[in-house]
C-alpha positions, 0 to 999 in steps of 0.5 A, a space after each residue: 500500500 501506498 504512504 499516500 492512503 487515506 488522503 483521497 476525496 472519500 478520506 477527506 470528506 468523512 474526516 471532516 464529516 467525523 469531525 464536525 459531529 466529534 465522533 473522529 477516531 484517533 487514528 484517521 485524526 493522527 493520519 489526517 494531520 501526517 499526510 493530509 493537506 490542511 486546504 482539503 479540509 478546509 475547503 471541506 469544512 466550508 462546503 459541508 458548512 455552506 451544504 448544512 446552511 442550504 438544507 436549514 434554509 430550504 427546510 424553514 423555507 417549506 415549513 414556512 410555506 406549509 404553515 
């Protein structure tokens, strides 16, 4: 296996998933911050951020309308 396993997308994105509800394991924290890039999970965490704002909206949005 290569050093580089574990930095993919599928990696980043459910360290920062794992991370914004603070269920990450030691182990995926030890290698994110040994061969991750901090700008992947950076631009993870505010895509998952903007996603998360987007979908309250939207859903205030149809209770709103609905009421």
């Amino acid at each position: 296996m290569s050093d580089k396993k574990g930095t993919g997308l599928k990696s980043v994105v459910l360290s920062a998933l794992s991370a914004a509800f603070g269920v990450q394991k030691r182990a995926n924290l030890e290698r994110d911050f040994q061969q991750g890039k901090p700008a992947h999970y950076i631009i993870a965490g505010i895509v998952g951020t903007l996603l998360f704002v987007l979908i309250l909206i939207s859903v205030v949005h149809v209770v709103i309308q609905n009421t």
